[in-house]
N, C-alpha and C positions, 0 to 999 in steps of 0.2 A: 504494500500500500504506500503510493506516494506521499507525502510531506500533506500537501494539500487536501489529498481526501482522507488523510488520520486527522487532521484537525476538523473539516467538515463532519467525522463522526463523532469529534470530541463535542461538539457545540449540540450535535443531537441528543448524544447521551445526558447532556446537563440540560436541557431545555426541558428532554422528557420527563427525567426525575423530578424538577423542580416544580412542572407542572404538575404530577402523579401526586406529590405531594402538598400543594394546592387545595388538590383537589378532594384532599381526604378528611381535611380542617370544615369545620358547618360555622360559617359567618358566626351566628348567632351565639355558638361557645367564644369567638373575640372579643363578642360586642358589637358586633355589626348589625342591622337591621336586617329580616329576611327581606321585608318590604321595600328595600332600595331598587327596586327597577328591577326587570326579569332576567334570568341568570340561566344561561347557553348553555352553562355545563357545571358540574357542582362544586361545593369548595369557595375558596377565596377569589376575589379578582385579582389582576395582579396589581393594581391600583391600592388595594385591602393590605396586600401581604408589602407593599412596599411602607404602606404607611407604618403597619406596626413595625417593620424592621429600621424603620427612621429612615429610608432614603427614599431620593426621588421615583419620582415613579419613571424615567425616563431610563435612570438609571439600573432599576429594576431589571424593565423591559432588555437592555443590554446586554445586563448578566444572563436571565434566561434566553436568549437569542446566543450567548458562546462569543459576545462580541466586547466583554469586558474583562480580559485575562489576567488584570494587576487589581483584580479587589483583594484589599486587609483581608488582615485576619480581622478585624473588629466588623466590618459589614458580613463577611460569611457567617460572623458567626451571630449577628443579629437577625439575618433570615436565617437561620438554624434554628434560632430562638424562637421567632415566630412561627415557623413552620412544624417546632413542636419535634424537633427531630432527635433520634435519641443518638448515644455515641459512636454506632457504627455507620449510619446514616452523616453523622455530621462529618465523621471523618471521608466519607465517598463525597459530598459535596464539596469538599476542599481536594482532594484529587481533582474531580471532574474539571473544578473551577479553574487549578493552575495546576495543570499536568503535567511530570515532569519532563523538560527539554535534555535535560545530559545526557550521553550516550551510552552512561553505566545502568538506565533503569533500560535494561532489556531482559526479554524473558527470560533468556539463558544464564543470564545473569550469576557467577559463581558454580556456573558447571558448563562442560562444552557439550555444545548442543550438536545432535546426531538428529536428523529428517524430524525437525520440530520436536523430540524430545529431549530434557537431559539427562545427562548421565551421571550415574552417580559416583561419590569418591570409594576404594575398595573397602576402607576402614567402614562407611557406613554398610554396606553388606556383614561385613565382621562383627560388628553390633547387632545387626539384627540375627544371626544366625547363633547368638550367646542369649539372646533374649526367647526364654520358654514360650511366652504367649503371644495368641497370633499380634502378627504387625509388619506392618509394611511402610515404603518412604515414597511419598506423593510429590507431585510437581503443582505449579498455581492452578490448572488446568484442573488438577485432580486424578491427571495420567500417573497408574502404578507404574514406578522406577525402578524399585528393589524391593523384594518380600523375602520372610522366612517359610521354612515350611508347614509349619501351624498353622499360617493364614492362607495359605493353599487350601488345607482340610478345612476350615471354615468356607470359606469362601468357592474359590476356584483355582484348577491349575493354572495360575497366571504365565506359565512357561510355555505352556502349550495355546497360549494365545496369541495372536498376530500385536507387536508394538503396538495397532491402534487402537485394538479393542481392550485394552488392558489402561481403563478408566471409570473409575470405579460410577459417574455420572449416567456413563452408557450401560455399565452392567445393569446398574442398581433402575434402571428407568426404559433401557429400549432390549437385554436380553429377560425375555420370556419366562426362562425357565431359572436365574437366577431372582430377577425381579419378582416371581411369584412367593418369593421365601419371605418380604417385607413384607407383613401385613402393614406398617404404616408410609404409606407409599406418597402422600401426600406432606406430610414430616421431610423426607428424603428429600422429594421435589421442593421444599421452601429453602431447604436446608441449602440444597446444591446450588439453586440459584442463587441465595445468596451468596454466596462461594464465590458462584461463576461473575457475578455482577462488581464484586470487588476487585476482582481478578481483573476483569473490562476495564474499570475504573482507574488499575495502574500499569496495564498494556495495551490501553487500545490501538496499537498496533500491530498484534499478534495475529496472525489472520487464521493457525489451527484454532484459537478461542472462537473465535465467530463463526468457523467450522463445524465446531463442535456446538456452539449455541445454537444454530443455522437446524441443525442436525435434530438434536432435542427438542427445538419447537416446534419441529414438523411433525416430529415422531410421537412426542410424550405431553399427554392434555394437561396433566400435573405442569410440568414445565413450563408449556405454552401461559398459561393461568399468571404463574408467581412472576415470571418473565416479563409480562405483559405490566404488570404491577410495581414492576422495579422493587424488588423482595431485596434487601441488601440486610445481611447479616453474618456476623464470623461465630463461629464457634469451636472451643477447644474442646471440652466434655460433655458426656451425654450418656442415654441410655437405647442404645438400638436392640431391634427384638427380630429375633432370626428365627423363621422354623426350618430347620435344618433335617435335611433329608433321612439323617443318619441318627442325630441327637437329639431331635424332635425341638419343640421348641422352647427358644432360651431367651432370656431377657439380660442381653451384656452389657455393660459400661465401656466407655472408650477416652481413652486421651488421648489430645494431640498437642503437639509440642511440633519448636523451630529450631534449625540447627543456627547457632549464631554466625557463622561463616558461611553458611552456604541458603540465605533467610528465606531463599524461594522453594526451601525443599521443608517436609513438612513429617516427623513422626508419627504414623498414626498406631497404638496400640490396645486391643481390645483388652479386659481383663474379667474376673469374678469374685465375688466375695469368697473368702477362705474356705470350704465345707461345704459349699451349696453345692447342689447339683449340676449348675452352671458350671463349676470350674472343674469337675468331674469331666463333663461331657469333655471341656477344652484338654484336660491331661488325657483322654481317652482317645480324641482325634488326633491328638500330640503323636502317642507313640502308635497309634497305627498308620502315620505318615511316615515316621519314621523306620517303620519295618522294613 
């Protein structure tokens, strides 16, 4: 993507969010009259949202148009304020708003990159083949890099998959027979997009993301939904619930964690409480992987 059409998508991306978010606010919780004259589309005008964030509305209009790239920190974070936005949100509207120019925020960024993937360092494979429970090392993407053998038996043989199908967005949303293991499929879908939406937010240049976004909205109504929405959220733990073919079903926790040298690559590791059944099932897939 040339120079000029990466900024034309940056100015979309910020215009839609800004709007989406507009749009979610009801006058009448700011103080506004519903009765001010008939309203097109719901939410704030951007007339509404400039007043409460104290600027002109001229100026407003600029920023959501992609056409004011040096606003403060003190106006971002005035419409932040107004717009009600919480800390994962405010932080993608100050991406969107001044994204970065240097030529170090690239995807590859701390690993060399192989046909749009990166690769990982050997030490991080070394780490994960010392760690008992399943886990794996993700890219911004969400494309699997490195796994152990544990999360193979959970999941899939990520070895015997093609480099591009080995993303955990795709398994978990457009493969069928992995995908039917999630009963909460719509959890995944918020989940991923938010992921993928931050991701957007500090690569919009990457054009496998937009592949893969491209790809997901066509394919998965979950996705197409949050997408459409601008779902923007990070998350490091949680509790996903897997019926597992073998194990039946389990209710796991997961951490994720960032390597500090290398910040585009991502720890993800499932776990279970000491004793339960759940972590049974995982020592029981452990060593029949290992047979």
């Amino acid at each position: 993507m040339g120079r000029h059409g990466q900024h034309k998508g940056e100015q979309k991306e910020l215009g839609e969010f800004l709007r989406s978010r507009r749009a979610r606010i009801r006058p009448a919780d700011v103080g506004f009259a519903s009765g001010a004259g008939p309203r097109r589309v719901p939410g704030l005008r951007r007339e509404e949202l400039a007043h409460l964030a104290g600027v002109s509305v001229d100026y407003y209009v600029r920023l959501e148009q992609g056409r004011n790239r040096g606003a403060s920190d003190a106006v971002l974070n005035a419409v932040a304020d107004a717009l009600r936005l919480d800390q994962d949100e405010r932080a993608h509207l100050i991406r969107l708003a001044r994204p970065q120019e240097a030529p170090g925020e690239d995807p590859g960024a701390g690993a060399a990159g192989v046909g749009g993937l990166a690769v990982t360092r050997p030490g991080v494979q070394h780490l994960l083949d010392w760690i008992a429970a399943p886990a794996l090392v993700m890219g911004h993407r969400m494309d699997v890099l490195a796994w152990n053998r544990s999360v193979c038996a959970l999941i899939t043989d990520f070895a015997a998959l093609p480099p591009r199908e080995r993303n955990l967005c795709r398994l978990h949303l457009l493969d069928d027979e992995i995908g039917a293991r999630y009963p909460d499929r719509e959890m995944i879908a918020r989940e991923a997009v938010g992921h993928l939406r931050i991701a957007a937010g500090r690569f919009p240049q990457d054009p496998e993301l937009w592949r893969l976004v491209g790809e997901l909205t066509a394919h998965s109504p979950e996705f197409r939904n949050h997408w459409e929405r601008h779902t923007v959220r990070t998350k490091s733990y949680g509790v996903k619930r897997v019926d597992h073919p073998a194990a039946g079903p389990l209710s796991l926790t997961y951490e994720i964690t960032r390597f500090p040298q290398d910040p585009e690559l991502s720890l993800l590791v499932y776990t279970a409480p000491p004793g339960s059944r759940e972590e049974k099932a995982l020592l029981t897939m452990a060593e029949e992987e290992r047979a």
